[in-house]
Every structure is written in C-alpha cells, then in structure tokens.
Backbone as a ProteinNet text record, in pm:
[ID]
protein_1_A
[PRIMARY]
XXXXXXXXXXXXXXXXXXXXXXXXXXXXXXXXXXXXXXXXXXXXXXXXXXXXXXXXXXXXXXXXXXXXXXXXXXXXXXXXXXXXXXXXXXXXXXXXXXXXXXXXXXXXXXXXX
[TERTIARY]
-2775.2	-2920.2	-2962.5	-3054.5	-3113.8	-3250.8	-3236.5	-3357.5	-3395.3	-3505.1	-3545.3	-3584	-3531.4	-3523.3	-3593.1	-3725.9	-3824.4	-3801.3	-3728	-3690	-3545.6	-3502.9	-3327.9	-3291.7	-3207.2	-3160.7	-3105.9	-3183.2	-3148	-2958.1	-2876.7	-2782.2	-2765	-2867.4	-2876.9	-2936.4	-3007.2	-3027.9	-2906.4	-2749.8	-2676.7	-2579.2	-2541	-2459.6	-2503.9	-2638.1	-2732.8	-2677.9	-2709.6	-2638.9	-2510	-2409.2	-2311.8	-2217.6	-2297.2	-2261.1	-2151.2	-2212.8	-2153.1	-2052.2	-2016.1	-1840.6	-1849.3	-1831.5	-1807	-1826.9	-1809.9	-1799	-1738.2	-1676.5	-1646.7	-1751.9	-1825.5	-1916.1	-2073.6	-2154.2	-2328.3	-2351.6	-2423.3	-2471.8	-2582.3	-2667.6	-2762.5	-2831.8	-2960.9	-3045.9	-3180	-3144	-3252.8	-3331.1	-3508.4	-3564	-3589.9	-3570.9	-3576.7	-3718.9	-3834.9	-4019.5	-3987.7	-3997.9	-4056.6	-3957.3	-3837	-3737.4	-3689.8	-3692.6	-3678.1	-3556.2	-3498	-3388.1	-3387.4	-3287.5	-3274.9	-3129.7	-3064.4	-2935.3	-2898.9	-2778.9	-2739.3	-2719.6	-2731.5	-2708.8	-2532.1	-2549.8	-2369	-2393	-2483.1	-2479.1	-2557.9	-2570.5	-2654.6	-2812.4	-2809.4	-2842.7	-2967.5	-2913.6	-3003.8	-3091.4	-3071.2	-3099.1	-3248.1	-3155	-3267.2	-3429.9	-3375.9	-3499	-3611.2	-3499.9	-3580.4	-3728.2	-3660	-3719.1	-3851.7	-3787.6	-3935.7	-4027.3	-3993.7	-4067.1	-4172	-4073	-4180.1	-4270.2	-4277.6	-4359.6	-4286.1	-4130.3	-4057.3	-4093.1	-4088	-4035.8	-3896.9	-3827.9	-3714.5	-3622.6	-3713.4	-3639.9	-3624.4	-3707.9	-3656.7	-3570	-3487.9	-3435.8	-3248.6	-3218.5	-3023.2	-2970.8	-2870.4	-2751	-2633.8	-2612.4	-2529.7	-2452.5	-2342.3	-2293.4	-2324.1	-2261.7	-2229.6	-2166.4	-2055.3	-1956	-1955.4	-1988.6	-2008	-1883.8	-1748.3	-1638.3	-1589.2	-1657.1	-1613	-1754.5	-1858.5	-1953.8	-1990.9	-1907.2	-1889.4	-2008.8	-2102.6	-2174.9	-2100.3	-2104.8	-2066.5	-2199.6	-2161.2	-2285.9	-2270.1	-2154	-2119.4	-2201.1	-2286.2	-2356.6	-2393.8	-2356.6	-2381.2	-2532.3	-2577.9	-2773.3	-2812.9	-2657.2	-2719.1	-2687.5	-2636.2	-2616.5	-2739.8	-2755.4	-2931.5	-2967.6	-2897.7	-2890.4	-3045.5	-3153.7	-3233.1	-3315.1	-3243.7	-3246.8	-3191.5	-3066.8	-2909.4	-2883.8	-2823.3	-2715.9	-2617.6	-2535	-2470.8	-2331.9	-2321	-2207.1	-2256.9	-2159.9	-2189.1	-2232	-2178.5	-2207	-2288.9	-2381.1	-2483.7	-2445.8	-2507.6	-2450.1	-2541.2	-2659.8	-2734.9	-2704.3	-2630.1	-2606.7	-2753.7	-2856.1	-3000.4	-2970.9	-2993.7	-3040.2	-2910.9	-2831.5	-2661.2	-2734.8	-2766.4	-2792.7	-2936.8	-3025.3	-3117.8	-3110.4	-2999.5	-2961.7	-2878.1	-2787.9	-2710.3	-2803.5	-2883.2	-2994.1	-3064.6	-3117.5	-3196.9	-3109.9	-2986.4	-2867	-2843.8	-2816.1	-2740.1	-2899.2	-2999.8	-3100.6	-3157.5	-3125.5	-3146	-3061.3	-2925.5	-2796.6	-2698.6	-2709.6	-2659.2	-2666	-2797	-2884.8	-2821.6	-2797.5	-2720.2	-2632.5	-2556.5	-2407.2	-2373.7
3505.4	3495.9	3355.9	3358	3209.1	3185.5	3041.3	2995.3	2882.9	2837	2739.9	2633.2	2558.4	2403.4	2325.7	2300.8	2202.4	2107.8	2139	2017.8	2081.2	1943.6	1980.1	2173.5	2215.2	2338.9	2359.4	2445	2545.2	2576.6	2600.6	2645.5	2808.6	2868.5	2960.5	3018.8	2925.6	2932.5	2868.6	2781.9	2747.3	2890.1	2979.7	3032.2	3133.8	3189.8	3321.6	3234.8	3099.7	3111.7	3029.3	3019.7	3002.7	3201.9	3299.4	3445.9	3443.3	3413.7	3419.2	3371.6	3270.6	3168.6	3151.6	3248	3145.2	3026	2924.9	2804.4	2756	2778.1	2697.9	2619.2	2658.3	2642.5	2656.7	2584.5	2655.2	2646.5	2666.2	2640.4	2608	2499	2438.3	2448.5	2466.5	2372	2239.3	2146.6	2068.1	1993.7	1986.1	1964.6	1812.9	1741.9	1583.4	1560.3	1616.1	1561.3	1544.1	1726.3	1799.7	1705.2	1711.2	1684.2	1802.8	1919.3	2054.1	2086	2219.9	2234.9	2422	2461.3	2582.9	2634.3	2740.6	2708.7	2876.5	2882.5	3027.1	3142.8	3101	3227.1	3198	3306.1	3343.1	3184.7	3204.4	3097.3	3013.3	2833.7	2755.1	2842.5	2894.7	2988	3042	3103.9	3227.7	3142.8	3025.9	2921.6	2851	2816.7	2696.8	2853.8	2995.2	3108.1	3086.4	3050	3113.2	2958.6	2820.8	2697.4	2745.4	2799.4	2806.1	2907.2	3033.1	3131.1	3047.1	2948.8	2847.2	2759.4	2755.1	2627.7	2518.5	2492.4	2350.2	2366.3	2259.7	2269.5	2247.5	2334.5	2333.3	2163.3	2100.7	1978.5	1868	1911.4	1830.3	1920.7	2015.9	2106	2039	2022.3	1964.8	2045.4	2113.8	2147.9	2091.6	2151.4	2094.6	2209.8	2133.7	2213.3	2119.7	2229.4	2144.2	2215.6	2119.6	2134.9	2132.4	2278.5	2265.4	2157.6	2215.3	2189	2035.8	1968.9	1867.5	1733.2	1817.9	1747.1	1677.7	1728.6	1670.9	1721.6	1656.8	1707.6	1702.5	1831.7	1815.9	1818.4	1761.2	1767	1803.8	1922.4	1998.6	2148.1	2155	2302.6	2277.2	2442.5	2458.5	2460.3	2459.6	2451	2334.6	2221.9	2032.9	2022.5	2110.8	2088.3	2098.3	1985.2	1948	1834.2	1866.9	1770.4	1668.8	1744.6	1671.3	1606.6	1610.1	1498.7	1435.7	1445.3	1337.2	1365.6	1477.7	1523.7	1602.3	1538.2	1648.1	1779.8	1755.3	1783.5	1858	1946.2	1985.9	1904.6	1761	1666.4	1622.7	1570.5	1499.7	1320.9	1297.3	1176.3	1045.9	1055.1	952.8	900.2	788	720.6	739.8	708.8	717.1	823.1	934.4	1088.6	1128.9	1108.1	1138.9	1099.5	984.5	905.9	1024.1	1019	1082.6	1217.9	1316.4	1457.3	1479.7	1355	1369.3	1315.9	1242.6	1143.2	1340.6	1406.9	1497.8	1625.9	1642.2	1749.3	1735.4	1584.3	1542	1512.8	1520.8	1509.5	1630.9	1750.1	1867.9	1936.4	1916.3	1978.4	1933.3	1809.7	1751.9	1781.9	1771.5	1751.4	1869.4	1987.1	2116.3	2049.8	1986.6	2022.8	1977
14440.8	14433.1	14479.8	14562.8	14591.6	14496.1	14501.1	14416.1	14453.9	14450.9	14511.4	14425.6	14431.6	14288.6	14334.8	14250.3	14260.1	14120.9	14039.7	13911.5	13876.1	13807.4	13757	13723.8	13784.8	13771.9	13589	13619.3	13472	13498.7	13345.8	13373.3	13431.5	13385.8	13443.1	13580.7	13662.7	13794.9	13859	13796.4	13878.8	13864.5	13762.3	13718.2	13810.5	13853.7	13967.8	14093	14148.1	14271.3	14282	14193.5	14158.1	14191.7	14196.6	14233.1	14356.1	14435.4	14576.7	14620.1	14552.6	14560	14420.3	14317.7	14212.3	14134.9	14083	14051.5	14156.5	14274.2	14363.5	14441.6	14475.1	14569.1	14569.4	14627.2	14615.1	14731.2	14842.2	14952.9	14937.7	14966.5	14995.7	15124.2	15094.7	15206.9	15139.6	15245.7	15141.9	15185.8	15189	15221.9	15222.7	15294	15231.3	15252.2	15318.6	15273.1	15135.4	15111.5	14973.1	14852.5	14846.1	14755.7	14677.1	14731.4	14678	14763.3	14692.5	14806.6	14787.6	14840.1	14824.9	14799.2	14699.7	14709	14634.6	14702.5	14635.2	14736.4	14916.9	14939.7	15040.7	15113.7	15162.4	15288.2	15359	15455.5	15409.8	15463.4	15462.9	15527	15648.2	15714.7	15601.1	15501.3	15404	15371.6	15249.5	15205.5	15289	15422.4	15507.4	15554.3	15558.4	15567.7	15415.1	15286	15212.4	15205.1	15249.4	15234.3	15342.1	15411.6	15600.1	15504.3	15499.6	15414.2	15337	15245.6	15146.5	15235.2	15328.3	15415.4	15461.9	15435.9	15467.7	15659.4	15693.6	15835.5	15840.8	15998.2	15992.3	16029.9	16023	16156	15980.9	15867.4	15771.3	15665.5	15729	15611.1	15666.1	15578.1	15620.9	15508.2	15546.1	15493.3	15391.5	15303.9	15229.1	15120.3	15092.5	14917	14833.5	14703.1	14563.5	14494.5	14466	14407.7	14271	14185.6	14020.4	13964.9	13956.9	13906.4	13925.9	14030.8	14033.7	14077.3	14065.9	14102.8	14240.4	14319	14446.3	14550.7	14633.3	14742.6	14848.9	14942.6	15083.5	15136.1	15275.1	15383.3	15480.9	15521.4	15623.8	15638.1	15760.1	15763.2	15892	15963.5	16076.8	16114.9	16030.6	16036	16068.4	16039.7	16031.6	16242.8	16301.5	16446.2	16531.2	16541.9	16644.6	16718.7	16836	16907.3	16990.6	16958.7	16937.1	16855.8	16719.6	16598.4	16620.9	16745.5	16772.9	16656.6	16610.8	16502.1	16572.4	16628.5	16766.2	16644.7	16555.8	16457.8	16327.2	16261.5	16198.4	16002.6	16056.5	15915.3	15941.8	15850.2	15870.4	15885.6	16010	16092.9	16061.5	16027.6	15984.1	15835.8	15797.1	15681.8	15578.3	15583.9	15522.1	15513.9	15613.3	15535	15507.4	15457.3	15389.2	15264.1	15252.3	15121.7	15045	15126.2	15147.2	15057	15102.1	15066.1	14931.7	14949.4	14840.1	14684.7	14709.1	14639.7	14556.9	14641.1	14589.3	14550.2	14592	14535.1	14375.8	14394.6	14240.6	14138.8	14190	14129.6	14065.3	14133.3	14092.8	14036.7	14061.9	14021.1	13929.6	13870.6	13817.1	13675.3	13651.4	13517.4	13432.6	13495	13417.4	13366.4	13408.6	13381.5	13219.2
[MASK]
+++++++++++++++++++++++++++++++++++++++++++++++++++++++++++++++++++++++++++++++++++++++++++++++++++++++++++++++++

C-alpha cells in the first residue's frame, strides 16, 4: 500500500508499506519543495505517480529507500536518472540534495521506530 507522509509515519502506515518487501525494504519517492514523500509501492516508479497525482512536480520528486531494520537510507532509483538535472546515474549525485532527501526520509521515518 502506498501512503503519502506529510508528518512522522505512524507504525502502522510503515508496517501497510512495509507489505511489498517486508521489513526489508520501503521504496520512496520524495519530494524535496513539499518535504513529503511517498512510500510503499513495488517501484520507486508507483510512489513518484502517486506524489504527481498529489500536485508534486516531477523534476523535484528523487528516489530513495528505507531501510526499517537497520535504519539505513538508500538513494538509488531509476526515477533519480535525468540527465537534464545533470543526474546522469541512478544515485543521487548532488551532495545538498543527498543531504536534502535523506534530511526528510529520516524525518518522516524514523520517528516510528
């Protein structure tokens, strides 16, 4: 299930998109304007639809996981490849918006645990 996190995640909105991988994994998309993100479906892909649907634009939506079990953010998603942001790769290549993404993941995702 995706859900779209505008304040610290309920344990029970991580455990709904916690479905899809388990506790292994969440897929993210995350809006760095808004500070909202989106998280819970099979691709970064589902996620960065359900943020546009909401009004995000796509050019501030970046990709990411989170890692319940170990608290860890990744910032690998084929959604982050845009070579006219000069993001030529699937990680996110700008140090600031790394800082940026991970800053609003652990801000929303954390607070459960």
């Amino acid at each position: 299930m995706i859900h779209i996190i505008r304040e610290p995640a309920t344990p029970e909105q991580v455990a709904e998109m916690s479905e899809t991988f388990g506790r292994l994994l969440i897929k993210l998309a995350v809006d760095v304007r808004k500070g909202i993100l989106a998280g819970g479906g099979e691709l970064h892909a589902d996620c960065e639809q359900v943020l546009l649907k909401d009004g995000s634009r796509q050019e501030e939506i970046w990709g990411a996981d989170w890692y319940p079990n170990t608290g860890e953010v990744g910032l690998e998603a084929l959604i982050n490849i845009r070579p006219r942001q000069q993001n030529y790769g699937m990680e996110i290549q700008d140090p600031d918006l790394r800082v940026q993404v991970e800053v609003i993941v652990r801000r929303l995702m954390e607070a459960q645990e």
